[in-house]
C-alpha positions as CSV (number, residue, x, y, z in Angstrom):
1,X,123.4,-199.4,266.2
2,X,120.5,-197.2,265.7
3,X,119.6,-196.7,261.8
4,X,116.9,-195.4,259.1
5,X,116.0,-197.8,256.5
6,X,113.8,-197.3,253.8
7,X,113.0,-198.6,250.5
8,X,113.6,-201.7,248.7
9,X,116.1,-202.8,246.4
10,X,120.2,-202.9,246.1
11,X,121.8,-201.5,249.6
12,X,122.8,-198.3,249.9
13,X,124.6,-197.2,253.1
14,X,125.0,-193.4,253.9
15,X,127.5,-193.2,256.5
16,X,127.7,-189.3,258.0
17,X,130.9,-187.2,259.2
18,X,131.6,-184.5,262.4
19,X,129.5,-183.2,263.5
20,X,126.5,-185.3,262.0
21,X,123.9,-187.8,262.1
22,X,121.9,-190.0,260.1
23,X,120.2,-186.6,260.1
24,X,122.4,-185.2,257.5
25,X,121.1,-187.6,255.0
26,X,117.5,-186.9,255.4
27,X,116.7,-185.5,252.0
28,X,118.5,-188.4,250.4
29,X,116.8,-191.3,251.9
30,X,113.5,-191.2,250.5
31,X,114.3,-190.0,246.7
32,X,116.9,-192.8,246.6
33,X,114.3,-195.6,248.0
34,X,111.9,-194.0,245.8
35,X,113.9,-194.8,242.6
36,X,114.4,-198.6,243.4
37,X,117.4,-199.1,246.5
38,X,116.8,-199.7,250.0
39,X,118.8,-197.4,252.2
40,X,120.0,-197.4,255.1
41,X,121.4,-194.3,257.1
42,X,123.0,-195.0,260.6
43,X,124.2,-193.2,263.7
44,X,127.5,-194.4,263.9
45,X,129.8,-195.4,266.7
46,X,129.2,-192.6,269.4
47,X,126.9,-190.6,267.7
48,X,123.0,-190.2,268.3
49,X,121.0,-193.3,269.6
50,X,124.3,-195.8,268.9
51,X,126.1,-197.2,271.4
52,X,129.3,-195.5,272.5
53,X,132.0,-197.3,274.3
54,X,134.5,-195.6,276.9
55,X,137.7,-196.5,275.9
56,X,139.4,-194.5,273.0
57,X,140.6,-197.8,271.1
58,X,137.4,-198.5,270.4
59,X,136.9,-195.6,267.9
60,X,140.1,-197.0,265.5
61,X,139.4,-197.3,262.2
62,X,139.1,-201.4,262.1
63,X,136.3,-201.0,264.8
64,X,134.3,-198.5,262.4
65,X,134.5,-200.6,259.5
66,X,133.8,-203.2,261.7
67,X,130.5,-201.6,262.8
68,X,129.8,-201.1,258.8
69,X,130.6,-205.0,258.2
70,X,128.1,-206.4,261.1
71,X,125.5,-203.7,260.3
72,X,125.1,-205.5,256.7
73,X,125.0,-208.8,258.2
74,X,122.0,-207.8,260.6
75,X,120.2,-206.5,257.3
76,X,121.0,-209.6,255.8
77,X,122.7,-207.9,253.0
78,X,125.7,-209.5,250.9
79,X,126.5,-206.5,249.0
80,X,126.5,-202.6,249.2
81,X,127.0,-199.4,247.5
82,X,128.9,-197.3,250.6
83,X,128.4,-193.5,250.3
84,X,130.7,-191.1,252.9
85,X,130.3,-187.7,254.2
86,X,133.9,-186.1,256.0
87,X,134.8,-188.7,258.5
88,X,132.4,-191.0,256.4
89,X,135.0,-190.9,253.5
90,X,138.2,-192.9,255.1
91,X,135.6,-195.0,256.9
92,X,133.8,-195.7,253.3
93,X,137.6,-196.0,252.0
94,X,138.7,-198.6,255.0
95,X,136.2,-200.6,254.1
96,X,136.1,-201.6,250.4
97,X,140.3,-201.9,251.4
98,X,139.3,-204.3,254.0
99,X,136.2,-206.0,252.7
100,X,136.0,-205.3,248.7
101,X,133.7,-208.0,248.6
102,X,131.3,-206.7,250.2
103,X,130.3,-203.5,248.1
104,X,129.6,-202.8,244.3
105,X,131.1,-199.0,244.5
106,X,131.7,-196.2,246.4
107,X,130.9,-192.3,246.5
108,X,132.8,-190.0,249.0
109,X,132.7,-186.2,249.8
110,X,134.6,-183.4,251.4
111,X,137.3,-185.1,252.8
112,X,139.7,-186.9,250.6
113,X,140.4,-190.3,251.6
114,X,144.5,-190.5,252.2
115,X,146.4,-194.1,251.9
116,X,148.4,-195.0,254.7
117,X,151.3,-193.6,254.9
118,X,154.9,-194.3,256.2
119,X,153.8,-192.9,259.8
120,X,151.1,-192.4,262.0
121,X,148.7,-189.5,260.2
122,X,149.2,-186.9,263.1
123,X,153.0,-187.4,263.2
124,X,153.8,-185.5,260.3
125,X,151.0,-182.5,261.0
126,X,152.5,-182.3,264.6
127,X,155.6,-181.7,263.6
128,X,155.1,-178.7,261.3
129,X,152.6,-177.3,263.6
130,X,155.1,-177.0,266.2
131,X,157.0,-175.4,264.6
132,X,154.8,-173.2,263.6
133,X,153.5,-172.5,267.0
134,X,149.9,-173.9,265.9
135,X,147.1,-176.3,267.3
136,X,145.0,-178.2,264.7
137,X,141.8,-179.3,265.1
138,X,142.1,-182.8,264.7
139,X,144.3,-182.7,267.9
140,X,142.4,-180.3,269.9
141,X,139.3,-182.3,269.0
142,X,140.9,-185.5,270.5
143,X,141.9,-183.8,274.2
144,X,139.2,-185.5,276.6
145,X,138.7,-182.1,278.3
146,X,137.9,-180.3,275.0
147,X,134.2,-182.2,275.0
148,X,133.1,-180.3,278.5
149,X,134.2,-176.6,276.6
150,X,132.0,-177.6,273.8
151,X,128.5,-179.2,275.5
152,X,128.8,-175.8,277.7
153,X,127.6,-173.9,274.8
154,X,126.3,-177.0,272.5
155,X,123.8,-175.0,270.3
156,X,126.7,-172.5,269.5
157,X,129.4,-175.4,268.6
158,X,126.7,-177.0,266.2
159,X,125.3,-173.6,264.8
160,X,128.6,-172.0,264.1
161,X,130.7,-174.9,262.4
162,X,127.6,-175.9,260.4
163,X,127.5,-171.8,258.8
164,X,131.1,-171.6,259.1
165,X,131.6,-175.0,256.9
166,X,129.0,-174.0,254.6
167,X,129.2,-172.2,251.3
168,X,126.9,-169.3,252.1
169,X,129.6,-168.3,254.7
170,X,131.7,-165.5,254.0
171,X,135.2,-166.1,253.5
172,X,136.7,-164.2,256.7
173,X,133.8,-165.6,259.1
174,X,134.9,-169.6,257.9
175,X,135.9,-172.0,260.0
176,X,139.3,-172.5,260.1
177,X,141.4,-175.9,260.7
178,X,144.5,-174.3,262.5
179,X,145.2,-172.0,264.8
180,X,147.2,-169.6,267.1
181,X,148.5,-170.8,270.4
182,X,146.9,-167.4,271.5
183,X,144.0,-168.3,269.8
184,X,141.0,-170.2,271.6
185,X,139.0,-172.9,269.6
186,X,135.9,-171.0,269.6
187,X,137.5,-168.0,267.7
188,X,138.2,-170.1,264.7
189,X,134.4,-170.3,263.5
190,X,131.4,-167.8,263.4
191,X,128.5,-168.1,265.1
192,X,125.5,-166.2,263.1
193,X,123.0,-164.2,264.4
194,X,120.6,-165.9,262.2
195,X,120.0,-169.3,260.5
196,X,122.0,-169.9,257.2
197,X,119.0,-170.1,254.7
198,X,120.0,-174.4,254.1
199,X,119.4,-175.2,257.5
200,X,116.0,-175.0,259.6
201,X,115.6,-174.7,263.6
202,X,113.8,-178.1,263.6
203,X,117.6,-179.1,262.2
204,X,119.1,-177.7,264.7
205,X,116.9,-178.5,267.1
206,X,117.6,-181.9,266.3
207,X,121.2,-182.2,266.4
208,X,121.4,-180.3,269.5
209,X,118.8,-182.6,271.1
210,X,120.8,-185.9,269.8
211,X,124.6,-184.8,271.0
212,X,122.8,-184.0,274.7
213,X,122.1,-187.5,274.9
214,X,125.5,-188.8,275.4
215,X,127.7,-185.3,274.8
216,X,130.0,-185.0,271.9
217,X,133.2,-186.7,273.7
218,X,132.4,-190.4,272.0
219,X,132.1,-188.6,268.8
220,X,135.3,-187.0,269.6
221,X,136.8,-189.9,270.3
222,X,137.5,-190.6,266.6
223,X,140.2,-188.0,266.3
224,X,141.7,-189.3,269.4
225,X,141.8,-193.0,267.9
226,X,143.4,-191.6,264.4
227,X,147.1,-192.9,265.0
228,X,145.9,-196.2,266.7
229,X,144.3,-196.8,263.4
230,X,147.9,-196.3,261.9
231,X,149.0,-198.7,264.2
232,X,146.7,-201.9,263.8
233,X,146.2,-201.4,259.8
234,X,149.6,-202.0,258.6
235,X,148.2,-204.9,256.2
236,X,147.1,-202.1,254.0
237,X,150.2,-200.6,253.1
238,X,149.8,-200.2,249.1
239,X,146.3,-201.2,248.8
240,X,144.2,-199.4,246.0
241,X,140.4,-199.8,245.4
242,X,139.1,-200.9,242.1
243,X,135.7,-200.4,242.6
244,X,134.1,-197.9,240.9
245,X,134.2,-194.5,242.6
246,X,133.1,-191.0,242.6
247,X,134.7,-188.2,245.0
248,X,132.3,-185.2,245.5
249,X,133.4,-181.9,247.3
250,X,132.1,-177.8,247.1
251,X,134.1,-175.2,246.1
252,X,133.9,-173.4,249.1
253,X,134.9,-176.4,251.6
254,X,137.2,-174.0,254.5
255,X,138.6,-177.8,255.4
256,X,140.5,-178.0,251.7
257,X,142.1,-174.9,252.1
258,X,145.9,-174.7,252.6
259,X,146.6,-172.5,256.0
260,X,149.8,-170.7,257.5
261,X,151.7,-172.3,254.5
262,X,150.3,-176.0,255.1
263,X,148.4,-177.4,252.3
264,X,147.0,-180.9,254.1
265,X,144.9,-182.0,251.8
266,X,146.9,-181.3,248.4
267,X,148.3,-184.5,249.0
268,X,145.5,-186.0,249.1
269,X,143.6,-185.3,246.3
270,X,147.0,-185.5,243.9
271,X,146.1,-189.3,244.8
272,X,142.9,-190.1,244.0
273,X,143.3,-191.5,240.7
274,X,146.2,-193.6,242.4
275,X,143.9,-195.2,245.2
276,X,140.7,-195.3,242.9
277,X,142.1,-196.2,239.9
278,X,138.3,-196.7,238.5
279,X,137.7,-193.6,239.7
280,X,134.5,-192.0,237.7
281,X,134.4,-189.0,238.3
282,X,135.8,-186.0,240.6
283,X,133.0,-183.0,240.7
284,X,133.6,-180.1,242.1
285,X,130.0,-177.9,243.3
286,X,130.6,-174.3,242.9
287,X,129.2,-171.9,245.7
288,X,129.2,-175.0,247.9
289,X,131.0,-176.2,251.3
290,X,131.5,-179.1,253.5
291,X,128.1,-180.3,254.1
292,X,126.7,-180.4,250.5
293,X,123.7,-182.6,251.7
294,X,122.8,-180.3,253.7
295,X,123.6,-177.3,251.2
296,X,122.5,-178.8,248.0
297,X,120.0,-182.1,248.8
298,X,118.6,-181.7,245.1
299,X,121.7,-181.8,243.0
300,X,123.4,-184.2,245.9
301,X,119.7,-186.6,244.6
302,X,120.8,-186.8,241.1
303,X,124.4,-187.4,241.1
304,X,124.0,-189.9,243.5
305,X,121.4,-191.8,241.6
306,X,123.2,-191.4,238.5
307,X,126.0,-193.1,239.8
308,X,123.9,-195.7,241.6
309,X,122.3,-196.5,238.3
310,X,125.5,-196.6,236.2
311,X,126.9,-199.1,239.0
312,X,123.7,-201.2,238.1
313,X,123.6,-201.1,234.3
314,X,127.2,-202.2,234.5
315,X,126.3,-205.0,236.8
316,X,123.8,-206.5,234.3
317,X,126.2,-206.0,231.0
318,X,127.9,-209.4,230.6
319,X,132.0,-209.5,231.5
């Protein structure tokens, strides 16, 4: 597993969503270390410079908190403060269910973690988009053909769902999470004609140069993996974390909005208090979107660290 590490002091791990890298956390790692924590920023499963397996089964959920598990153990680290981006969330949430030993608290944003439910995650969103006569990106994504349509025009892919996402995006050019059957995939974000002012062509560059190494399909291979998850994690029907947490998302996030009548994420965030009941805080950034790393690295600096230094002082004050 390829990773950044810097600093010294309490583990932090900054685990990045889709379409990212360790990349996204680059303005976090060094003002973090710099106030006292070693972090630790990696590429996971698929992504960048990490390894990325062939078969689909090796992208369920129990694999990617495995990956998290056995990447403290080659640090040498016994305990962790686990911070997730999008598809870093439920693999942040996974793993305090599956290993609360293992981490002091946990900060997530964007996507709000869901519990398991009484069927697989997709079953439910398939059924209503059928009727509606509507594909949904977390299926489309997870079609092994779908990875060749977007390295043919990689640069666009990245460029467009990273303004489209973003808060400085108008609201009819942002992405959008569901679509017409008439309706191709590439119609359902906006590709500008110039950079959005957050995000530089060495960025780009970057990310565009990382996802030629081994193409997006591993990355892709997450979505495709979301109901064998389901399957194999039955064991944490009814868990809750009781950690302390802190859920983070921009006011502006096109993935939180409901569409052709379906509101996925309501749900979700109706139960945060429920699965974190030690949940901190819930802060909403206004003019923001879905990357606010990218978007807002200054303010993204000191909420984290406040919260990383509240989860210390609390550790030091007697029981």
């Amino acid at each position: 597993m390829h990773y950044v590490d810097e600093g010294h002091g309490p583990l932090v791990l900054l685990l990045h969503g889709y379409p990212f890298l360790w990349y996204l956390w680059r303005n976090q790692i060094r003002a973090v270390a710099a106030s006292g924590y070693r972090v630790v920023a990696p590429d996971q499963r698929g992504y960048g410079q990490t390894e990325a397996p062939d078969a689909v089964a090796a992208y369920d959920i129990t694999h990617l908190v495995g990956d998290v598990v056995g990447l403290m153990s080659a640090l040498g680290e016994k305990s962790a403060v686990l911070v997730g981006q999008d598809w870093g969330s439920p693999v942040v949430f996974n793993a305090v269910l599956m290993r609360p030993d293992l981490f002091r608290g946990v900060l997530m944003m964007c996507s709000p973690p869901q519990a398991r439910g009484p069927v697989p995650p997709l079953a439910t969103m398939r059924a209503a988009l059928d009727q509606k006569g509507l594909d949904f990106y977390q299926e489309y994504l997870g079609r092994p053909e779908i990875a060749q349509e977007i390295m043919r025009d990689l640069r666009s892919f990245l460029l467009g769902i990273f303004y489209s996402t973003s808060g400085c995006c108008p609201d009819d050019e942002q992405w959008r999470s569901m679509w017409t059957k008439d309706e191709k995939f590439f119609d359902t974000f906006t590709v500008p004609q110039t950079l959005p002012s957050y995000l530089s062509r060495q960025a780009l560059d970057y990310y565009v140069n990382e996802f030629s190494r081994n193409g997006i399909g591993p990355a892709n291979k997450w979505y495709a993996a979301i109901d064998r998850g389901w399957e194999v994690t039955s064991f944490l029907d009814g868990a809750t974390v009781k950690l302390p947490a802190l859920f983070l998302t921009g006011e502006r996030d096109p993935s939180l909005k409901p569409l052709f009548g379906i509101d996925r994420q309501g749900p979700a965030f109706e139960s945060l208090t429920v699965n974190f009941p030690n949940m901190r805080e819930i802060i909403t950034m206004p003019g923001v979107g879905h990357t606010p790393p990218e978007e807002k690295p200054d303010d993204i600096n000191e909420i984290l660290l406040r919260f990383l230094n509240d989860i210390e002082v609390s550790a030091r004050q007697p029981n």
